[in-house]
Backbone as XML, in Angstrom:
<?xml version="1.0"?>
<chain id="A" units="angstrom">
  <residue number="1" name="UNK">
    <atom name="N" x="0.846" y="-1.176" z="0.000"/>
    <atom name="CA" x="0.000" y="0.000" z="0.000"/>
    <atom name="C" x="0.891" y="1.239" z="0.000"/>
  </residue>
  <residue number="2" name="UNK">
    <atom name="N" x="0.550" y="2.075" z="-0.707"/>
    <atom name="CA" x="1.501" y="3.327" z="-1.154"/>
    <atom name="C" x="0.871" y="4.726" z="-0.451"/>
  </residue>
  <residue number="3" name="UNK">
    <atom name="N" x="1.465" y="5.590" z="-0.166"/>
    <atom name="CA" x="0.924" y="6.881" z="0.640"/>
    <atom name="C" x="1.093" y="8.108" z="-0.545"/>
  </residue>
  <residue number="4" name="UNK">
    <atom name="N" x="0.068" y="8.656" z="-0.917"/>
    <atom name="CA" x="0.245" y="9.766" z="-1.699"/>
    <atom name="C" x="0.545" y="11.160" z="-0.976"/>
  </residue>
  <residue number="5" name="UNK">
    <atom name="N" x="1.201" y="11.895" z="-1.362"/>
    <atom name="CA" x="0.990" y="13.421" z="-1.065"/>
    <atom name="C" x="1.069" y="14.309" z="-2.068"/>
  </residue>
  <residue number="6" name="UNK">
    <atom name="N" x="0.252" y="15.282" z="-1.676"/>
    <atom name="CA" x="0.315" y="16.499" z="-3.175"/>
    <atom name="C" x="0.672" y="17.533" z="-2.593"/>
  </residue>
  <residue number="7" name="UNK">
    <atom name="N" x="1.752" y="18.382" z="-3.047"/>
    <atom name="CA" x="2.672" y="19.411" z="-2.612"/>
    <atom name="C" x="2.348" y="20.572" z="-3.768"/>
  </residue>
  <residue number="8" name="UNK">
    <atom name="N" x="1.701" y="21.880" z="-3.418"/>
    <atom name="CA" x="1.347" y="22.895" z="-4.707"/>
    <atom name="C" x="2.485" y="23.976" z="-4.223"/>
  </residue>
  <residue number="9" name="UNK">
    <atom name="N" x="3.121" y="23.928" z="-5.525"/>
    <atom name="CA" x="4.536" y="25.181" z="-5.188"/>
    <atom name="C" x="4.448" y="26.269" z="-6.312"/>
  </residue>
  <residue number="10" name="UNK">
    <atom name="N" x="4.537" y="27.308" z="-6.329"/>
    <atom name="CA" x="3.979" y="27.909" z="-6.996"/>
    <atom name="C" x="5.200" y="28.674" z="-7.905"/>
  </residue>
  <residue number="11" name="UNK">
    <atom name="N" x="5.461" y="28.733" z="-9.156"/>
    <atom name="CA" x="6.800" y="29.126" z="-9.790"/>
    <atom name="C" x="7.480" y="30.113" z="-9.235"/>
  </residue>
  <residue number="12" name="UNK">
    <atom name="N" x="6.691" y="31.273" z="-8.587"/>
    <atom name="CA" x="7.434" y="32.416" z="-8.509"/>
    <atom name="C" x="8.301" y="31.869" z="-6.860"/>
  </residue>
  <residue number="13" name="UNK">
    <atom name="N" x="7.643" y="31.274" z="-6.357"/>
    <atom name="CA" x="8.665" y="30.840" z="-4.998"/>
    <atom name="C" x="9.395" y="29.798" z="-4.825"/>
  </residue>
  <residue number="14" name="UNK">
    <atom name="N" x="9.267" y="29.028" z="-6.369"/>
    <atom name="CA" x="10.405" y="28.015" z="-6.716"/>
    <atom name="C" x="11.702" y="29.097" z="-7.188"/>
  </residue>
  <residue number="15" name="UNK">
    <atom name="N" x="11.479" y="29.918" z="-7.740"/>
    <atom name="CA" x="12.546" y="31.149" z="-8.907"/>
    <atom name="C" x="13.282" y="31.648" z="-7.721"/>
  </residue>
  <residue number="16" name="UNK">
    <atom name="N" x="12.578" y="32.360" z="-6.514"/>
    <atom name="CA" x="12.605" y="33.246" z="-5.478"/>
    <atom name="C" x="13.816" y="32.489" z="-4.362"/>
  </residue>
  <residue number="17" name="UNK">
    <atom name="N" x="13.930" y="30.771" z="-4.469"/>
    <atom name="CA" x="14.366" y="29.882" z="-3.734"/>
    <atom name="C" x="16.180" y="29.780" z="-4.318"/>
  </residue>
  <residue number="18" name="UNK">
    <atom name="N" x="15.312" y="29.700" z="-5.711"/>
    <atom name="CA" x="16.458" y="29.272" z="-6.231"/>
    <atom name="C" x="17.598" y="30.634" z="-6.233"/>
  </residue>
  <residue number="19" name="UNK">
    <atom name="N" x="17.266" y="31.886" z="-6.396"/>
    <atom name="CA" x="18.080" y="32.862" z="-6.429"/>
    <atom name="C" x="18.858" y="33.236" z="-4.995"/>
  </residue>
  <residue number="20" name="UNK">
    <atom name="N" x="18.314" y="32.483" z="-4.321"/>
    <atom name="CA" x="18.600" y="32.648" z="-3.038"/>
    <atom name="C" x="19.623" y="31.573" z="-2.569"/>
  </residue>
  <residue number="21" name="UNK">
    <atom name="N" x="19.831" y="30.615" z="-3.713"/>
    <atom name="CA" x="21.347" y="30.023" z="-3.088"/>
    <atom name="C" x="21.912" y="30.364" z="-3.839"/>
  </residue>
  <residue number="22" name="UNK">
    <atom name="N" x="23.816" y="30.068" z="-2.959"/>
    <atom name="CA" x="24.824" y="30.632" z="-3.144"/>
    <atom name="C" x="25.374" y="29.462" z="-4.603"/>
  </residue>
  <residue number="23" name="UNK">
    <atom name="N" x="26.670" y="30.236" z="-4.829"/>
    <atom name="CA" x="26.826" y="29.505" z="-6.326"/>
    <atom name="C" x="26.885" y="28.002" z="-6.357"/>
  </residue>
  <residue number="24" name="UNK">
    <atom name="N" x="27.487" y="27.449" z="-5.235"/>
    <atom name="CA" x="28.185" y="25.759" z="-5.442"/>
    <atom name="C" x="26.607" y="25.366" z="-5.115"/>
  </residue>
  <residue number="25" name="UNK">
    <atom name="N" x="25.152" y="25.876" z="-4.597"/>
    <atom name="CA" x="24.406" y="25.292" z="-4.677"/>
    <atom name="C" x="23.928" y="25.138" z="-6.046"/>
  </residue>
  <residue number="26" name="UNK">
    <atom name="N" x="23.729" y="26.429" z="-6.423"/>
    <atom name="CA" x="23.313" y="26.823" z="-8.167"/>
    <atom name="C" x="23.620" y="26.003" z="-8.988"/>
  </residue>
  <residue number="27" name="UNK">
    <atom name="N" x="25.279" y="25.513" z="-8.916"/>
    <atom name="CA" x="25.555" y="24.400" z="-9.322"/>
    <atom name="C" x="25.229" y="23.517" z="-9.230"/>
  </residue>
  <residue number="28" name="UNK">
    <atom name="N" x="24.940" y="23.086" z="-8.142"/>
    <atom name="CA" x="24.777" y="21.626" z="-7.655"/>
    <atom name="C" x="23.316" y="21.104" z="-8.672"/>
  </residue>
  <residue number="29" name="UNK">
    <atom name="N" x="22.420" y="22.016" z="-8.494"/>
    <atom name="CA" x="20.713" y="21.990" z="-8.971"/>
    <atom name="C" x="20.891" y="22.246" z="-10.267"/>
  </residue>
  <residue number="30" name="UNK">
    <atom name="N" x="21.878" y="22.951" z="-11.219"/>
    <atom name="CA" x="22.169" y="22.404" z="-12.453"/>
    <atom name="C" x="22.844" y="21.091" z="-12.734"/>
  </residue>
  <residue number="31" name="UNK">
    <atom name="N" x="23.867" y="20.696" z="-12.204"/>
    <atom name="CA" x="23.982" y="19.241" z="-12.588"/>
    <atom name="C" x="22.974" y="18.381" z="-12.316"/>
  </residue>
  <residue number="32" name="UNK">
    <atom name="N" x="22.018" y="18.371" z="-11.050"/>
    <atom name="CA" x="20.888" y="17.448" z="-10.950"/>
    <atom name="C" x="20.244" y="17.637" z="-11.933"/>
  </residue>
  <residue number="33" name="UNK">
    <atom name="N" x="19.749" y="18.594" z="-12.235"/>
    <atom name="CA" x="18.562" y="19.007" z="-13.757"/>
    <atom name="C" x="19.377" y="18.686" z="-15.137"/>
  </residue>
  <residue number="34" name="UNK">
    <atom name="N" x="20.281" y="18.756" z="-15.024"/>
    <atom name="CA" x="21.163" y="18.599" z="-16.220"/>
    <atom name="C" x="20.633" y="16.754" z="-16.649"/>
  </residue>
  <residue number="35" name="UNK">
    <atom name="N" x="20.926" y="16.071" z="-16.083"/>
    <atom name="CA" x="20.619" y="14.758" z="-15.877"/>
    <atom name="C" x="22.343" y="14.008" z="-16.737"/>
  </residue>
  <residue number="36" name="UNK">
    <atom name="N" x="22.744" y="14.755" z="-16.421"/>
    <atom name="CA" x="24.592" y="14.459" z="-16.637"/>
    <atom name="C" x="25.501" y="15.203" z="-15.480"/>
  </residue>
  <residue number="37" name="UNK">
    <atom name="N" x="24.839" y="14.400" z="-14.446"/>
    <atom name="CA" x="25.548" y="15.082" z="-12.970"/>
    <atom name="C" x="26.928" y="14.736" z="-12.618"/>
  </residue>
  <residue number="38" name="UNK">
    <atom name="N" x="26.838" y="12.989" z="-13.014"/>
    <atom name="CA" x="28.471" y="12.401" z="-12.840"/>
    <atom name="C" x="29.483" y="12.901" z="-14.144"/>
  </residue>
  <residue number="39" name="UNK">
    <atom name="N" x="28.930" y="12.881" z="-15.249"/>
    <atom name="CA" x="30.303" y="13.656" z="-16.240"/>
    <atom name="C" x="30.274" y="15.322" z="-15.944"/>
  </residue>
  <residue number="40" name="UNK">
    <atom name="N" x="29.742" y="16.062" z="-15.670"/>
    <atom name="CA" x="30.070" y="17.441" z="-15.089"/>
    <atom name="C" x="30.477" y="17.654" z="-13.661"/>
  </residue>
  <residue number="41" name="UNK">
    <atom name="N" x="30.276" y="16.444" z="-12.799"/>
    <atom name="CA" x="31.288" y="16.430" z="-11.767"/>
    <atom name="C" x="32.673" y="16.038" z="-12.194"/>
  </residue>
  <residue number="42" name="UNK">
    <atom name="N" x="32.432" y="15.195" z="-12.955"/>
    <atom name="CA" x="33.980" y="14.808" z="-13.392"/>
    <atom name="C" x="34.730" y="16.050" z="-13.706"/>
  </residue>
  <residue number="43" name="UNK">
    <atom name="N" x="34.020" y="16.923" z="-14.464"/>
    <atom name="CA" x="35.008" y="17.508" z="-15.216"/>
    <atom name="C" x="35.106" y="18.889" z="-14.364"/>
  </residue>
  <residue number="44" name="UNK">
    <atom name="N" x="34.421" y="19.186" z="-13.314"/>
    <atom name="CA" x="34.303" y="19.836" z="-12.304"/>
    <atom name="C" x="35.511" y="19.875" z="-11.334"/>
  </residue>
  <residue number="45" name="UNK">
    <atom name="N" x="35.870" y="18.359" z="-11.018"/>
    <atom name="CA" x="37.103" y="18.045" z="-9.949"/>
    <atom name="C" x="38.462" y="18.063" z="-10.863"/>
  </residue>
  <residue number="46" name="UNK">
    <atom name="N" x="38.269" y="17.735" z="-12.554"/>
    <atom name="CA" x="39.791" y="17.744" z="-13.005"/>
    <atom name="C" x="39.689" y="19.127" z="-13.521"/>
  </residue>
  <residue number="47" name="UNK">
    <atom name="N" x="39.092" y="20.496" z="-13.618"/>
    <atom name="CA" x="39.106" y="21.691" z="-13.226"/>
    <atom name="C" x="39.780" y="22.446" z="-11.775"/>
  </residue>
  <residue number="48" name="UNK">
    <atom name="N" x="39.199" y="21.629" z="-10.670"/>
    <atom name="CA" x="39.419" y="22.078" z="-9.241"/>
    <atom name="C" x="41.054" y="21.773" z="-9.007"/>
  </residue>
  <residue number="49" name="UNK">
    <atom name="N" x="41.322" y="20.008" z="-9.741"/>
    <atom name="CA" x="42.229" y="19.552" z="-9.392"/>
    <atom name="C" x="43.592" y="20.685" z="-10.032"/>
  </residue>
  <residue number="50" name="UNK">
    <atom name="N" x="43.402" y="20.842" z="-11.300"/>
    <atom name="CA" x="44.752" y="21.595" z="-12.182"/>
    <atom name="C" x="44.734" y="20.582" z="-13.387"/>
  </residue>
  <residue number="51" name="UNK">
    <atom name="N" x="44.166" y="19.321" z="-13.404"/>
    <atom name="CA" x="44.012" y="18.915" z="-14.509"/>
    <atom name="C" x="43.867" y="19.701" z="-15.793"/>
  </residue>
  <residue number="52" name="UNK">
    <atom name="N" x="42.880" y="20.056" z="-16.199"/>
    <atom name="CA" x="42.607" y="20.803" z="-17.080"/>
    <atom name="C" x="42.257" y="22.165" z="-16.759"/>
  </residue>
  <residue number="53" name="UNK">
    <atom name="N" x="42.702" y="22.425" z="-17.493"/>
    <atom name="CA" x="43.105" y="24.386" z="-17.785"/>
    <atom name="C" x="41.208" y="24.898" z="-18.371"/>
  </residue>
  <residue number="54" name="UNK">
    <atom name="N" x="40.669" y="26.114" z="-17.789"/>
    <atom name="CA" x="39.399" y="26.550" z="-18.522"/>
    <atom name="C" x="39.730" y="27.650" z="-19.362"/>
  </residue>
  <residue number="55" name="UNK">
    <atom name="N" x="39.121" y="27.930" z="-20.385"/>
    <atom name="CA" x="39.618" y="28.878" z="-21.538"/>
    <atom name="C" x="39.278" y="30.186" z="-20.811"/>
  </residue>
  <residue number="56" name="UNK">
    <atom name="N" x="39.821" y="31.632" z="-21.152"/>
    <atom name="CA" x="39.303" y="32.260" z="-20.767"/>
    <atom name="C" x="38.372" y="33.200" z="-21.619"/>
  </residue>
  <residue number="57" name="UNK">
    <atom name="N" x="37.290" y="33.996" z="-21.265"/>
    <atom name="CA" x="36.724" y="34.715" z="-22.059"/>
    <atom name="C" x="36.794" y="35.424" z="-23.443"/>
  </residue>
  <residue number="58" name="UNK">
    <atom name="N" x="38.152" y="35.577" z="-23.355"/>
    <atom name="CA" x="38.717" y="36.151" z="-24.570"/>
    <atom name="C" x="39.307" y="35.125" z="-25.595"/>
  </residue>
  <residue number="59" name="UNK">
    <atom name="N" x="39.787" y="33.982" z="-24.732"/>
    <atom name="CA" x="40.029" y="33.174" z="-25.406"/>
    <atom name="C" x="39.016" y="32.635" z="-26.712"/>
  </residue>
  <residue number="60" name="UNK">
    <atom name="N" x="37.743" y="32.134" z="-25.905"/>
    <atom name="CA" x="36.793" y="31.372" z="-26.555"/>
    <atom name="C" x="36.540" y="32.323" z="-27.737"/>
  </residue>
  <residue number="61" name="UNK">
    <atom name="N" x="36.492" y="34.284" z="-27.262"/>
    <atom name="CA" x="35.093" y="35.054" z="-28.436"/>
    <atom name="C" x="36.359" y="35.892" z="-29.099"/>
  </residue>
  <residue number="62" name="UNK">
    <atom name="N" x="37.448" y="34.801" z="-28.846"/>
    <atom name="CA" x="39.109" y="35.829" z="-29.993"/>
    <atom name="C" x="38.678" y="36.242" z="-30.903"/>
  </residue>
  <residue number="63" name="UNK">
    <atom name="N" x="38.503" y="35.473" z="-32.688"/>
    <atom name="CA" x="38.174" y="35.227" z="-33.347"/>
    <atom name="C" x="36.764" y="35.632" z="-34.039"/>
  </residue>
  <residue number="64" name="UNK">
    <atom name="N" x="35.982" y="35.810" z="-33.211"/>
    <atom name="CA" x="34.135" y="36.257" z="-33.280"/>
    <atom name="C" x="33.846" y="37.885" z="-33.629"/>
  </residue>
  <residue number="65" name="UNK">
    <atom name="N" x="35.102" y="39.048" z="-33.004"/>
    <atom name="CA" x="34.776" y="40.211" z="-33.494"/>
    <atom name="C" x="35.797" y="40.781" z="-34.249"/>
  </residue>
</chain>
């Protein structure tokens, strides 16, 4: 036998929640939603580690103007 519950959340205080955490949470709730949480952690820790180098801004939009 299974127990239901119905929970009504209303967008603007899901938005209101979410702006209200700090970045490594922000993150965190994009990799869950992402539904590719373990390969963007991966590439998260060989970032943190020194593994791999991140481009920088200018790098990526050199070329573009």
């Amino acid at each position: 036998m299974g127990v239901g519950v119905m929970v009504q959340l209303r967008v603007e205080d899901i938005a209101s929640s979410i702006r209200k955490l700090d970045g490594s949470d922000r993150e965190m709730l994009l990799l869950l939603l992402s539904g590719k949480e373990r390969e963007l952690a991966k590439r998260r820790r060989e970032v943190a580690s020194g593994k791999v180098k991140t481009m920088s801004r200018e790098e990526i939009f050199r070329d573009v103007l």
